[in-house]
N, C-alpha and C positions, 0 to 999 in steps of 0.2 A: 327847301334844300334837299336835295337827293342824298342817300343815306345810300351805300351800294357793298356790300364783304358777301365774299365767297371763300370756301375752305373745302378741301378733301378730309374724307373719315377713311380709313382702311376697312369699310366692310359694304359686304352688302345693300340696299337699298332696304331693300326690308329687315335687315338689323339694324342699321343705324333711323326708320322709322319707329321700331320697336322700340328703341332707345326712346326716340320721340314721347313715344305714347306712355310712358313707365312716369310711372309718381315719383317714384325714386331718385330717378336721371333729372325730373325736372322740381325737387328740391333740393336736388344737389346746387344746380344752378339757381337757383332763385337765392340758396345760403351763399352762394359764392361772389352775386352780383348784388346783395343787399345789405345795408347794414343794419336791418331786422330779420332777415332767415326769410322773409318775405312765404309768402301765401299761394299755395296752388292750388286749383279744383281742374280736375281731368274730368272728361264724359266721352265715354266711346260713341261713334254714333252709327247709323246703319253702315256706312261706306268710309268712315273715316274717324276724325274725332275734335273735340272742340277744349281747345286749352286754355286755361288764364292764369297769368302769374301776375301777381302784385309784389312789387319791391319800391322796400325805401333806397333812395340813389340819395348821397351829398353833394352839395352844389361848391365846394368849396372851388371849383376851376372857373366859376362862372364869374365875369366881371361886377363888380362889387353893386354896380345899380341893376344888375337884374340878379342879384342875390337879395337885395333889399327887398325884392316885390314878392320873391319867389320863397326867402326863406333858407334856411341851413341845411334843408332836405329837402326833397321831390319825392311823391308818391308817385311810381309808374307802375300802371295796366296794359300788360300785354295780349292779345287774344291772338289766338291762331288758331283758324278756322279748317281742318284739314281734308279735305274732298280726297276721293277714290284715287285707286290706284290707276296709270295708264298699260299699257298691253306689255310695256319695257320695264312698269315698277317702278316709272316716278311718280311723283307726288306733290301736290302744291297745297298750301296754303295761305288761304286770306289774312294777310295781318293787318291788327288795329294796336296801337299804342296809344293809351291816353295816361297825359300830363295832368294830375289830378289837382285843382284847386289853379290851376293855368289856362291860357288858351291854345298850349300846343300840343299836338299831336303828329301821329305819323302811322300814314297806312300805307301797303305795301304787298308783296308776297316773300313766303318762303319757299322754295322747289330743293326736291331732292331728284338727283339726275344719275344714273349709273354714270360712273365714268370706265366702269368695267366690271367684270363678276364679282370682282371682292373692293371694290372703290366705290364710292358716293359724292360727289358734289352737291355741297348746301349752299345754299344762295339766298341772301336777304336784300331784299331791294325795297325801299321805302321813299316815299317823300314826306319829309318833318317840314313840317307847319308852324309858325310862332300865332299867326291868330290875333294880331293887334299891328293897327296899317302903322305904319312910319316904323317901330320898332320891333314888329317881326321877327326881322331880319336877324337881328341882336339876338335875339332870345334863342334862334335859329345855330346861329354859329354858338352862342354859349351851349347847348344842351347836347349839338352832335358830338361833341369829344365822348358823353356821356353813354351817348346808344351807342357808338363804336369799342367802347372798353367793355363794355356788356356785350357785348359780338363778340369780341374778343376771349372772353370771360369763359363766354358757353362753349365755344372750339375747345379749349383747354379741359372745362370739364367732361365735353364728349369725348375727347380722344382718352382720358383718365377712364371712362366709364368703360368706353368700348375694350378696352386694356386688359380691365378686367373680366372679361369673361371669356 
């Protein structure tokens, strides 16, 4: 199932990657889409940087037989993988999201895009995987509401962060 949200930030490309790469901005988020404060490790890397947050997520939206298999929480692992800047100052990243103790996942990217000197366009595009033949599918439509309120989540704390400074 395709996973698709895009959002403008009011700044720059390179402030709102800075934001990216800031520990800070990304336990902001990990505290705001978790209901354990969830876990981050940053590592800068020669041209870019490599992120992972883990968050507990509740499954309370999800229909009651794949809350049975799955449980009252979901552990999710997110990595974003972030390669070099291009000659305009966008940016993309590999994303990997794993369903921890599931079989689903979802890999993707994220781009940051000038949309003008003081604008950005982020864009998250994924395909979520349920990972089990016949009911998949299910697991597929229960967990998307999830990833999209967590997209949701991180617009809100980015536009808060960037606010601030």
């Amino acid at each position: 199932m395709k996973i698709e949200r895009s959002w403008t930030y009011p700044a720059s490309v390179t402030d709102v990657y800075a934001m990216i790469t800031d520990e800070a901005y990304q336990r902001r988020k990990a505290e705001a889409t978790s209901t354990d404060g969830g876990t981050v490790d940053l590592a800068q890397t020669s041209d870019g940087a490599v992120i992972t947050v883990s968050r507990v997520l509740p499954t309370d939206a999800f229909p009651e037989n794949i809350r049975a298999m799955v449980g009252k929480t979901i552990t999710v692992v997110e990595t974003q993988n972030w390669g070099p800047a291009a000659a305009d100052g966008a940016r993309t990243a590999d994303l990997a999201v794993d369903v921890k103790g599931t079989p689903a996942s979802m890999n993707g990217t994220v781009t940051l895009t000038p949309s003008s000197e003081h604008e950005t366009r982020l864009s998250v595009i994924g395909d979520l995987k349920g990972g089990i033949p016949i009911i998949g599918g299910r697991i597929e439509k229960a967990a998307a509401p999830s990833f999209v309120q967590a997209l949701v989540l991180e617009e809100e704390v980015g536009l808060a962060y960037l606010a601030e400074r």
